[in-house]
BALOBA-1460 file (C-alpha; in Angstrom, 3 decimals):
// residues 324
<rec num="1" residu="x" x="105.035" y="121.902" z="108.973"/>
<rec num="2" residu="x" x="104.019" y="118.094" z="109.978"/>
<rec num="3" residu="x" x="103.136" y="117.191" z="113.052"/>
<rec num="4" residu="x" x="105.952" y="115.905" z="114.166"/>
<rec num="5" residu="x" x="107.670" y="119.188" z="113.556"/>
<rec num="6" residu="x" x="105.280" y="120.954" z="115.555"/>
<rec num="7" residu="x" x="105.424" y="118.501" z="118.474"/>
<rec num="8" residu="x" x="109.663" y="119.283" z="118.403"/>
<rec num="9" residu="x" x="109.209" y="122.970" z="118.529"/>
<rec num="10" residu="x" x="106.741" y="123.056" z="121.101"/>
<rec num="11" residu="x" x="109.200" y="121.438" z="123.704"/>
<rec num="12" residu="x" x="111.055" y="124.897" z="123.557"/>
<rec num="13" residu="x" x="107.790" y="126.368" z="125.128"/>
<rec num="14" residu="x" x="109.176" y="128.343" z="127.832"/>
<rec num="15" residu="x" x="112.409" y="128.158" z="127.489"/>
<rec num="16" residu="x" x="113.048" y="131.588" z="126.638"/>
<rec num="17" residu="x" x="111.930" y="133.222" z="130.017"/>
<rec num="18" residu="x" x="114.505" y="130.734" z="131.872"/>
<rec num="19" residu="x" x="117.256" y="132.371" z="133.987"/>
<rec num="20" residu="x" x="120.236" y="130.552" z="135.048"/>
<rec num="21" residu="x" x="119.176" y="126.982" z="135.793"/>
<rec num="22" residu="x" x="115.267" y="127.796" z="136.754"/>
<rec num="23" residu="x" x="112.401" y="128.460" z="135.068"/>
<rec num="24" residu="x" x="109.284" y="130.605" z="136.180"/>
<rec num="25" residu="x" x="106.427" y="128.533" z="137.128"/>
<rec num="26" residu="x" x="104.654" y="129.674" z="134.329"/>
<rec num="27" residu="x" x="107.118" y="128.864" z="131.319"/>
<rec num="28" residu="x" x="107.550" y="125.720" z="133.484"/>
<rec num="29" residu="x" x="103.658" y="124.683" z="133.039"/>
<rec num="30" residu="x" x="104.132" y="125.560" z="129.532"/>
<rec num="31" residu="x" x="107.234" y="123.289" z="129.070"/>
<rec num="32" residu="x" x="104.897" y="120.724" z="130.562"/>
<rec num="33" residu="x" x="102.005" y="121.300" z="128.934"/>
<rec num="34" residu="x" x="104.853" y="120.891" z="125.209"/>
<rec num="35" residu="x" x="105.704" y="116.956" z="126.618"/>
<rec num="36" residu="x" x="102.102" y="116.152" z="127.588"/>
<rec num="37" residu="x" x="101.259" y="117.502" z="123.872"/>
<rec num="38" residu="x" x="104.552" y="115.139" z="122.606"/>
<rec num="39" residu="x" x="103.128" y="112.143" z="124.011"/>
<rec num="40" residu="x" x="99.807" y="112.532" z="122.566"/>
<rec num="41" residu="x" x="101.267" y="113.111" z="119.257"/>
<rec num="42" residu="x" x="103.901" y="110.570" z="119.376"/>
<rec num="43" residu="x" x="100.974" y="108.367" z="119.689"/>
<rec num="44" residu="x" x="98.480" y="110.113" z="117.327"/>
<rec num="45" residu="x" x="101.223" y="109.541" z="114.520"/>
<rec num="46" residu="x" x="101.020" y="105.448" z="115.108"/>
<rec num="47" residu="x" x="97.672" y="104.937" z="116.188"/>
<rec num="48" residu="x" x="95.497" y="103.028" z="114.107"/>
<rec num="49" residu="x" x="92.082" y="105.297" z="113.002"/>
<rec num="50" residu="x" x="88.630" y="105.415" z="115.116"/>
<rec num="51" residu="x" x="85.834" y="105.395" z="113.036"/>
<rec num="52" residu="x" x="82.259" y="105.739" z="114.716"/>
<rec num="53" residu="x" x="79.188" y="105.817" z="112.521"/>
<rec num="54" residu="x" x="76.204" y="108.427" z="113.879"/>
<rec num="55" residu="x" x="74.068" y="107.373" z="110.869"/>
<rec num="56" residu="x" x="73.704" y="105.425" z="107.768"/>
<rec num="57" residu="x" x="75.659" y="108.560" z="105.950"/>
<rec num="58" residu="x" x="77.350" y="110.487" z="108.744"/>
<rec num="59" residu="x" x="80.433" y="109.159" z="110.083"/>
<rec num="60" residu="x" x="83.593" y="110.228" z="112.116"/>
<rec num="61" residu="x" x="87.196" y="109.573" z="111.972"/>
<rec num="62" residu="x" x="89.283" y="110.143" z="114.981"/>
<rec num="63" residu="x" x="93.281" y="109.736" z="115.614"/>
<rec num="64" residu="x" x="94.610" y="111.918" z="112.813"/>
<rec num="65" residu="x" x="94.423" y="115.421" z="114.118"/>
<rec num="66" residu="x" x="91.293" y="117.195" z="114.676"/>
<rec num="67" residu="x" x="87.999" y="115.006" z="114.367"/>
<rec num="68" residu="x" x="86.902" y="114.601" z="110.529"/>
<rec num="69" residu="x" x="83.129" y="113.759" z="110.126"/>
<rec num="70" residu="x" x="82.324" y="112.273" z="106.941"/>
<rec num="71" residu="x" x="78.938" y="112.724" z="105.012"/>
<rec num="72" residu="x" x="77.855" y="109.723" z="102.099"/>
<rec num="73" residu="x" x="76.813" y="111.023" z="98.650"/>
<rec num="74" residu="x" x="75.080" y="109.118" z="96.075"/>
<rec num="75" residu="x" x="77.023" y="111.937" z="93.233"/>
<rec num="76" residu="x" x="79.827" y="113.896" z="93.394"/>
<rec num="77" residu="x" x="81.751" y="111.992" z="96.376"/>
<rec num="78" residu="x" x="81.520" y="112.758" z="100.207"/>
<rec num="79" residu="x" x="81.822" y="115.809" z="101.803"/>
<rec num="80" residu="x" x="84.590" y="115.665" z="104.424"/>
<rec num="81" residu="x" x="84.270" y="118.328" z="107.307"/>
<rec num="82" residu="x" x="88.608" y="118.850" z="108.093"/>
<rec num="83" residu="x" x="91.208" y="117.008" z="106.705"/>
<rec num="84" residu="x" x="93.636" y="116.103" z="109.731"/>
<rec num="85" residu="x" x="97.237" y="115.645" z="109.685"/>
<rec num="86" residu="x" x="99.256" y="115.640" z="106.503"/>
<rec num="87" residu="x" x="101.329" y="112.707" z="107.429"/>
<rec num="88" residu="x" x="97.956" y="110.582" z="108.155"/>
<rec num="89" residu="x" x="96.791" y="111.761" z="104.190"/>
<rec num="90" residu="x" x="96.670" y="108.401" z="103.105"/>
<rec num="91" residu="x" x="95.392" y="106.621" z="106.173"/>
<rec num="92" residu="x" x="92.265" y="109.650" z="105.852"/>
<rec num="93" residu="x" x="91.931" y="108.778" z="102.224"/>
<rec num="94" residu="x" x="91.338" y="105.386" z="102.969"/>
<rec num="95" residu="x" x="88.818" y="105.460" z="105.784"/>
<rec num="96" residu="x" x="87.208" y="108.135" z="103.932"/>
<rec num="97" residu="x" x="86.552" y="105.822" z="101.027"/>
<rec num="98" residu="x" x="85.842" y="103.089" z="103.238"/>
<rec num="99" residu="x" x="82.974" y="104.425" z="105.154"/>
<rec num="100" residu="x" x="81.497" y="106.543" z="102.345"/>
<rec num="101" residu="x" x="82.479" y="104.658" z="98.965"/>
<rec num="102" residu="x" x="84.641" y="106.979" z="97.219"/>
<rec num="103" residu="x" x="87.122" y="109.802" z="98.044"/>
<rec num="104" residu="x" x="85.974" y="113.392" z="99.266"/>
<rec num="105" residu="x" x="84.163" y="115.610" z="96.768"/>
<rec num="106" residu="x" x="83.634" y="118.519" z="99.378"/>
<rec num="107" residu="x" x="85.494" y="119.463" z="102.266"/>
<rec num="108" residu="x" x="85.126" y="122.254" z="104.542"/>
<rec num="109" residu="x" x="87.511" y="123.576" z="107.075"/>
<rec num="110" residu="x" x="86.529" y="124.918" z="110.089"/>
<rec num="111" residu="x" x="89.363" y="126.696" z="110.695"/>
<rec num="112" residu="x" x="92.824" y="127.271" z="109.734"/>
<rec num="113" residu="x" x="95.309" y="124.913" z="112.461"/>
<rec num="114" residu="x" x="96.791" y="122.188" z="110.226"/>
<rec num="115" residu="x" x="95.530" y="119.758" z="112.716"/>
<rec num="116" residu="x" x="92.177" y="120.372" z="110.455"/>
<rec num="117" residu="x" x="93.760" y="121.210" z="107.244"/>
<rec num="118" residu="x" x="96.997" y="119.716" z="106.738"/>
<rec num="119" residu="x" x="95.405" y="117.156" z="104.615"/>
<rec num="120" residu="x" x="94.527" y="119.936" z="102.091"/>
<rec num="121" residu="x" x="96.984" y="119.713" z="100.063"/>
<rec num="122" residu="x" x="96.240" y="115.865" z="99.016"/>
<rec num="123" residu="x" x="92.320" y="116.408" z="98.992"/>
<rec num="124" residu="x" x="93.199" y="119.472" z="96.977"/>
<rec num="125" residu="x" x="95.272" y="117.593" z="94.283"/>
<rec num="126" residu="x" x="92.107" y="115.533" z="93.561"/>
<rec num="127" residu="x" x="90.312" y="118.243" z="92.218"/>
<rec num="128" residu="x" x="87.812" y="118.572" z="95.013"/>
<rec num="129" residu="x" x="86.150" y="121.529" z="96.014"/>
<rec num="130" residu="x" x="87.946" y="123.367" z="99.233"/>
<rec num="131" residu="x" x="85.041" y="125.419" z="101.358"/>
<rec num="132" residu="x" x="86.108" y="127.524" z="104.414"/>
<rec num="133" residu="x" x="85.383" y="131.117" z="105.624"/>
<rec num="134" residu="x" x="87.676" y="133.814" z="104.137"/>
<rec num="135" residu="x" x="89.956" y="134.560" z="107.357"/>
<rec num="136" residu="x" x="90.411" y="130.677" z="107.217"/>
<rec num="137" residu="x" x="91.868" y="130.745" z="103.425"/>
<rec num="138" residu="x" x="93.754" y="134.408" z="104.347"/>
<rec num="139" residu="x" x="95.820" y="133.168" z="107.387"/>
<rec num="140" residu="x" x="96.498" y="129.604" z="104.866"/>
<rec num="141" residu="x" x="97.595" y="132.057" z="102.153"/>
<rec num="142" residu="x" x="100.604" y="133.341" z="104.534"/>
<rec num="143" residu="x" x="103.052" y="132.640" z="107.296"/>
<rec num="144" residu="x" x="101.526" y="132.120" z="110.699"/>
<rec num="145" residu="x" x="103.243" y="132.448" z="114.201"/>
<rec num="146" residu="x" x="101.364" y="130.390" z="117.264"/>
<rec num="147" residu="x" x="102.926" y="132.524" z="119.834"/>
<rec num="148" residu="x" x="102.098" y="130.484" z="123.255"/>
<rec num="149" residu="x" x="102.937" y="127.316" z="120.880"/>
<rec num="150" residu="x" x="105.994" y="128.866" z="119.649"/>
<rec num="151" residu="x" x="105.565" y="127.602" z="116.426"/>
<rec num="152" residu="x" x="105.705" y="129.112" z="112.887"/>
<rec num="153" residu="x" x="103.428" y="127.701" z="110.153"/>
<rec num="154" residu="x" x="104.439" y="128.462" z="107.056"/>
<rec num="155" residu="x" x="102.225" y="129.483" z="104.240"/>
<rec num="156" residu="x" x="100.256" y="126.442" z="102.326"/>
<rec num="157" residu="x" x="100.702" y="125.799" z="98.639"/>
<rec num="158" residu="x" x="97.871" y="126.872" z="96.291"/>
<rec num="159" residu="x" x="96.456" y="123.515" z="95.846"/>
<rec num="160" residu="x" x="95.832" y="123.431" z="99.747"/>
<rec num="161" residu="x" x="93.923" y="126.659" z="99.727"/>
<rec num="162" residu="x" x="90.293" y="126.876" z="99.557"/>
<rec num="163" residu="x" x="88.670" y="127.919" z="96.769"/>
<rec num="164" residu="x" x="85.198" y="128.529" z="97.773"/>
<rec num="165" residu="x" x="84.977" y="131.385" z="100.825"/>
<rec num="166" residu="x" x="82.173" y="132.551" z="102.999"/>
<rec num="167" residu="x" x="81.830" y="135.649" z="105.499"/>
<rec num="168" residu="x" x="79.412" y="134.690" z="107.593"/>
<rec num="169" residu="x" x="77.005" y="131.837" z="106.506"/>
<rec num="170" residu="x" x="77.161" y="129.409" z="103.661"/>
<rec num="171" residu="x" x="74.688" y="126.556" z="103.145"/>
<rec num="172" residu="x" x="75.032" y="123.245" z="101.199"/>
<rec num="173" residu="x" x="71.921" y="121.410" z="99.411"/>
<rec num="174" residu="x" x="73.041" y="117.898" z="98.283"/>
<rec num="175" residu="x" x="71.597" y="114.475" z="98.246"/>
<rec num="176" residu="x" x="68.420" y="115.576" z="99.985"/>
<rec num="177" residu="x" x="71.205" y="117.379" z="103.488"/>
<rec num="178" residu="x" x="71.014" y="120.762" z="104.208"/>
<rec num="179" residu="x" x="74.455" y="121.557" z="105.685"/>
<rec num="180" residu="x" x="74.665" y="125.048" z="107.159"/>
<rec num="181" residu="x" x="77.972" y="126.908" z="107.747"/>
<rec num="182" residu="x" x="78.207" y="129.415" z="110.545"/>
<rec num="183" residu="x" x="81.002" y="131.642" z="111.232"/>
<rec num="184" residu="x" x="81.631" y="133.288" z="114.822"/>
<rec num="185" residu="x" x="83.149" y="135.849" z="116.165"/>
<rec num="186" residu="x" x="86.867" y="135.597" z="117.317"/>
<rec num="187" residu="x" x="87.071" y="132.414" z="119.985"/>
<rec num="188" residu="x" x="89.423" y="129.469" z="118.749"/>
<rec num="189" residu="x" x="90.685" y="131.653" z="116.117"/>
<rec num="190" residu="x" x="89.393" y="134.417" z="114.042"/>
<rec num="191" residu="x" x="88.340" y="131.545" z="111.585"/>
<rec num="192" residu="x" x="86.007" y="129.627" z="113.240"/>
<rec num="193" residu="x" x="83.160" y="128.004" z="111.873"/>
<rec num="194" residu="x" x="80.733" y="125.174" z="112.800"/>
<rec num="195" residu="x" x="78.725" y="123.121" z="110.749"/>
<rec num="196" residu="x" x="74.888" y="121.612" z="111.305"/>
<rec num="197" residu="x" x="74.122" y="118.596" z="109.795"/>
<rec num="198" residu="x" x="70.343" y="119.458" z="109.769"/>
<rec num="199" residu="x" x="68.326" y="116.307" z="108.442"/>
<rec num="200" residu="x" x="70.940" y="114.306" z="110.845"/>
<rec num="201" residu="x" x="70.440" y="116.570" z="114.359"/>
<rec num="202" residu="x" x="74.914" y="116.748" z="114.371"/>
<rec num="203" residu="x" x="77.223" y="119.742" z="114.802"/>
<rec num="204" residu="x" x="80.572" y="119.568" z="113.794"/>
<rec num="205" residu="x" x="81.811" y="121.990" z="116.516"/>
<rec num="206" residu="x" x="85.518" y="122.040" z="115.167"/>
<rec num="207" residu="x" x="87.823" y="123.708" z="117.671"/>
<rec num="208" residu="x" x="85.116" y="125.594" z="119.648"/>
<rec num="209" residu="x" x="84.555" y="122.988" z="121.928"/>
<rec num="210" residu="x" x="86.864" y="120.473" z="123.399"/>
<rec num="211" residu="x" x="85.207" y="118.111" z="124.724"/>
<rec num="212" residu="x" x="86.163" y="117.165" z="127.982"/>
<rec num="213" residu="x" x="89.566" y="119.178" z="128.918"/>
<rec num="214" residu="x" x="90.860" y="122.705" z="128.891"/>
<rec num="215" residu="x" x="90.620" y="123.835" z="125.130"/>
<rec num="216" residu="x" x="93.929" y="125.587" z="123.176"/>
<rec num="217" residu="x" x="92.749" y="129.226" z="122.313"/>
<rec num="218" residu="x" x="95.399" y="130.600" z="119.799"/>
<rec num="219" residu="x" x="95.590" y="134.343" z="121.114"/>
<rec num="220" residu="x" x="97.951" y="135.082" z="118.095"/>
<rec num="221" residu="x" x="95.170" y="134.660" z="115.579"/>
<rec num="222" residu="x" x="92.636" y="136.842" z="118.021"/>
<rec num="223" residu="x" x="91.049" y="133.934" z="120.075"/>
<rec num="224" residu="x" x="89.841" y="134.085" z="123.272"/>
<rec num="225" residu="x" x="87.822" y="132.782" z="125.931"/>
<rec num="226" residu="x" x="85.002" y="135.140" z="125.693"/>
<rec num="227" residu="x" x="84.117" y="134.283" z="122.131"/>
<rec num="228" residu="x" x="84.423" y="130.630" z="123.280"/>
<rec num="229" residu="x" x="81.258" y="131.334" z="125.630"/>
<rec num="230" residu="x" x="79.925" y="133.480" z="123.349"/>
<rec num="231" residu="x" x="80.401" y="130.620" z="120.612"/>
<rec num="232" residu="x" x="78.831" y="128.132" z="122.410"/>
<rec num="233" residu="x" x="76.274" y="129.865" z="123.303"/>
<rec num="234" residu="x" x="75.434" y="129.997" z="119.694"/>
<rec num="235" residu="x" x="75.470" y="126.316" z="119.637"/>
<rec num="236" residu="x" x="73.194" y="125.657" z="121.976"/>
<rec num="237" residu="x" x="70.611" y="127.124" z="120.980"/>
<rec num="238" residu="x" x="70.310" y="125.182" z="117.794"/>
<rec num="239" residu="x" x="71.347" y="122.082" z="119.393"/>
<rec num="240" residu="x" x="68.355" y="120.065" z="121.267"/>
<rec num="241" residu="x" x="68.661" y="117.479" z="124.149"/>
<rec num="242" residu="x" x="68.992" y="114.424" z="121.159"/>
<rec num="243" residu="x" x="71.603" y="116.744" z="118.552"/>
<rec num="244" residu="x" x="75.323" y="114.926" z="118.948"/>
<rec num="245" residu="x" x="77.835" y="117.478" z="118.962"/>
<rec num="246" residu="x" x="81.428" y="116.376" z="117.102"/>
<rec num="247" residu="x" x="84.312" y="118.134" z="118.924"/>
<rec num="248" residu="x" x="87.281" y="119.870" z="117.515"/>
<rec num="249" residu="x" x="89.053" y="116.746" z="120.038"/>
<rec num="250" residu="x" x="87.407" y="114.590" z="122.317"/>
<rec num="251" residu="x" x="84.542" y="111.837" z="122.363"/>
<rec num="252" residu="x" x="81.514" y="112.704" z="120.662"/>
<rec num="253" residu="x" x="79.671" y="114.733" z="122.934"/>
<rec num="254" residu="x" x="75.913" y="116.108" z="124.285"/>
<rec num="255" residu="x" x="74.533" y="119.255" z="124.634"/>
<rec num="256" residu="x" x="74.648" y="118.674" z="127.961"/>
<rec num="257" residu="x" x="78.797" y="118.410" z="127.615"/>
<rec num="258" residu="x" x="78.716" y="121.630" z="125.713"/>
<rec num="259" residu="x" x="76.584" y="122.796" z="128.590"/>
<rec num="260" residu="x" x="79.228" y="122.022" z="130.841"/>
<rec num="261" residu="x" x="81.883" y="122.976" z="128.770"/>
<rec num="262" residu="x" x="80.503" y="126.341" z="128.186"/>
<rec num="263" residu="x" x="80.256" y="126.943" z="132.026"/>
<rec num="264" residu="x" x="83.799" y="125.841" z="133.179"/>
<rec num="265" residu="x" x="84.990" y="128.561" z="130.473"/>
<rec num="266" residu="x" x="82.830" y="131.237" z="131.816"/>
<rec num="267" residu="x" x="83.657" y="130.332" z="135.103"/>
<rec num="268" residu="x" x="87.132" y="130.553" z="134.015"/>
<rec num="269" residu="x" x="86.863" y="133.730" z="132.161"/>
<rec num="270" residu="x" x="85.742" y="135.643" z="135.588"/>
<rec num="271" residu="x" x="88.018" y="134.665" z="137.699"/>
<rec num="272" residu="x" x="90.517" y="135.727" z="135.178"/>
<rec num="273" residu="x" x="88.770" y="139.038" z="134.271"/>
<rec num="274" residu="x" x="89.022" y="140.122" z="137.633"/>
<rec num="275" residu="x" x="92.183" y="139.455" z="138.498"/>
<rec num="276" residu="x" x="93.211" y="141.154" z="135.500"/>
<rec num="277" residu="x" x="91.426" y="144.335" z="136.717"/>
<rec num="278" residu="x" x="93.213" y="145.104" z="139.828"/>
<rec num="279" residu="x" x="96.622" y="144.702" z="137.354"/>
<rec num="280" residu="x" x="97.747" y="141.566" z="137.257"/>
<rec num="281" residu="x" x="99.765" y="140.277" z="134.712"/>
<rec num="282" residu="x" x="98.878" y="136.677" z="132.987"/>
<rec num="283" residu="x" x="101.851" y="134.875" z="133.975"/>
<rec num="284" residu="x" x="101.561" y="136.247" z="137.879"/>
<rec num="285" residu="x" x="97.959" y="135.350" z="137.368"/>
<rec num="286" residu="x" x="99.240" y="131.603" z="136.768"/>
<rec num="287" residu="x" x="101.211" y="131.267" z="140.069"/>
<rec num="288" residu="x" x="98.564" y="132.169" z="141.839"/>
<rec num="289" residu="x" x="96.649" y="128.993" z="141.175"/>
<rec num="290" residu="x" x="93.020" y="130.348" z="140.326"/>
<rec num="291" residu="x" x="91.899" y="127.484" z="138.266"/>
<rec num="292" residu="x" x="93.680" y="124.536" z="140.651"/>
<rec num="293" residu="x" x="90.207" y="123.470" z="141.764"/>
<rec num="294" residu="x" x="89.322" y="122.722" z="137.808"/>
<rec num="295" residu="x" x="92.540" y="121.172" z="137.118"/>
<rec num="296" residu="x" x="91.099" y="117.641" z="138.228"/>
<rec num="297" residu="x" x="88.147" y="117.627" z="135.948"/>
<rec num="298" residu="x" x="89.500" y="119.451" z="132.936"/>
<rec num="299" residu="x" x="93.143" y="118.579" z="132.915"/>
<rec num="300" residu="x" x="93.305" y="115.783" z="131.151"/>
<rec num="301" residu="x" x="95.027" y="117.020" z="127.954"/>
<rec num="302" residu="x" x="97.748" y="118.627" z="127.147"/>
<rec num="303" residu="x" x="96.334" y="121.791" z="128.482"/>
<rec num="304" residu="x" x="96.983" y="121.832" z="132.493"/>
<rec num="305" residu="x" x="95.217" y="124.227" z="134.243"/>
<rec num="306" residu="x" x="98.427" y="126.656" z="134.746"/>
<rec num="307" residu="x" x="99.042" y="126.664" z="130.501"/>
<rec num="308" residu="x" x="95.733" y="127.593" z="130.222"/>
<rec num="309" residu="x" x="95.577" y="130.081" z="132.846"/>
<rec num="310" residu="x" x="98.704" y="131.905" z="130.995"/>
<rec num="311" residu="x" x="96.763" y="131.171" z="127.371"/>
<rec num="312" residu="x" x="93.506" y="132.490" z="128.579"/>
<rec num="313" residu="x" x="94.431" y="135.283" z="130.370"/>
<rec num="314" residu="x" x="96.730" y="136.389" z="127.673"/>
<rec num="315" residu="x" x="93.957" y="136.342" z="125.081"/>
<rec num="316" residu="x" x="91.801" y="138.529" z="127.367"/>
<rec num="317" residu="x" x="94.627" y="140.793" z="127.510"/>
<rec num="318" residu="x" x="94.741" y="141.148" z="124.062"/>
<rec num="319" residu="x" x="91.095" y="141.193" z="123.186"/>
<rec num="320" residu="x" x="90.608" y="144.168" z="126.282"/>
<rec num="321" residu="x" x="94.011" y="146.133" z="124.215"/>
<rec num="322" residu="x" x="91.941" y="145.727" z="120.608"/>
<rec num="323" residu="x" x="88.311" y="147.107" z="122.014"/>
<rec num="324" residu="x" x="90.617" y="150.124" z="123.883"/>
């Protein structure tokens, strides 16, 4: 499924819990939270590439999906961390060879949302070596169903898949870089990794943090907004006042964003919790407004505050039903 695709069956967010000519206010922030995500994408598809350069050998590519960083090699070509869109494939390839001399060699995924890895498939007909964790290459392997998206993924051809897997921890030694791959707990997805450029003080966050605006947490693959905190908190304490943090989406970020970041999610995550425990349901959660006052700050993508109340409540739901 292309982006495009996705963008077209996310306006139908909603739409089933509509009665007669009305919707509830929930599947109505929902609906609005689909067209907010259309524009973006509309755009993201035309959009000519952002490249910003954090080093001599450490660059980032934005406006193709999630944000790919890009690592120079003197031998065996680049290692890419995410491969974006699969209709931006080509425009990738070439900024990929253009900041770094020669197409990907490595690439890592840090998790399974084909915003990050729907450029598998071309990386992976070059005969280049596909590193993720092993949920990340299991939910690839087979059908997927974004449930608050409403959107089915469909399983990824072999070539796409990755064919070097981790469980927890996985480190790379190349060119004189020590790349270290951590996997978390359950927060984005039940995929998630980061990855620590060590010699160049950089995390590529992927979808743990986004930086600036109310993050996506994809319930239907076990995320939630506790293992957000709880993956950030993991983050910062490798990260240092100086490390640059890539986002999953965003602007390049500080520790002090993640800081930030981290807090309006616990914040979020308590007023939630609570209401939860006197028996509130998500979507009566998200007419009562709790997260209005955050809306100004953190709305500014395609997650409005009353999507992600739904989302995040939902995922707390879920995660609370699991533990028993």
């Amino acid at each position: 499924m292309d982006r495009r695709q996705f963008l077209l069956n996310s306006i139908a967010l909603g739409s089933v819990a509509a009665l007669g000519n009305s919707l509830t206010a929930a599947a109505a922030s929902r609906r609005k939270s689909a067209d907010a995500l259309l524009d973006t994408g509309a755009n993201e598809l035309q959009d000519a590439l952002q490249i910003s350069h954090l080093t001599a050998d450490l660059s980032v590519i934005m406006g193709a999906g999630g944000n790919i960083a890009v690592l120079k090699l003197n031998e065996g070509g680049p290692l890419q961390i995410d491969s974006g869109l699969a209709n931006r494939s080509v425009d990738i390839a070439k900024a990929v060879t253009e900041v770094a001399g020669a197409p990907a060699g490595m690439l890592v995924n840090t998790h399974w949302h084909f915003d990050h890895t729907g450029g598998n498939e071309a990386i992976g007909k070059t005969h280049a070596t596909i590193i993720a964790h092993s949920a990340c290459r299991s939910r690839l392997s087979s059908d997927q169903m974004v449930e608050f998206l409403k959107m089915k993924c469909p399983a990824s051809p072999e070539v796409a898949l990755p064919i070097a897997t981790f469980t927890d921890s996985f480190s790379i030694y190349t060119g004189g870089h020590e790349i270290a791959l951590t996997h978390v707990q359950p927060a984005h997805t039940d995929t998630d990794i980061f990855v620590h450029f060590k010699k160049e003080n950089v995390i590529h966050a992927g979808d743990l943090m986004f930086n600036g605006f109310f993050p996506f947490i994809d319930y239907s693959t076990y995320g939630w907004i506790g293992g957000m905190v709880a993956a950030a908190d993991r983050i910062l304490k490798i990260a240092n006042a100086d490390t640059r943090i890539i986002p999953g989406h965003g602007p390049i970020a500080s520790r002090a964003d993640l800081v930030a970041f981290r807090d309006m999610l616990h914040t979020v995550q308590t007023r939630l919790e609570k209401l939860i425990e006197v028996g509130h349901k998500p979507e009566q959660i998200s007419s009562a407004k709790p997260l209005a006052d955050l809306d100004a700050k953190w709305g500014g993508g395609f997650m409005k505050a009353d999507a992600f109340t739904v989302c995040a409540a939902e995922g707390i739901v879920r995660h609370k039903s699991l533990k028993g």
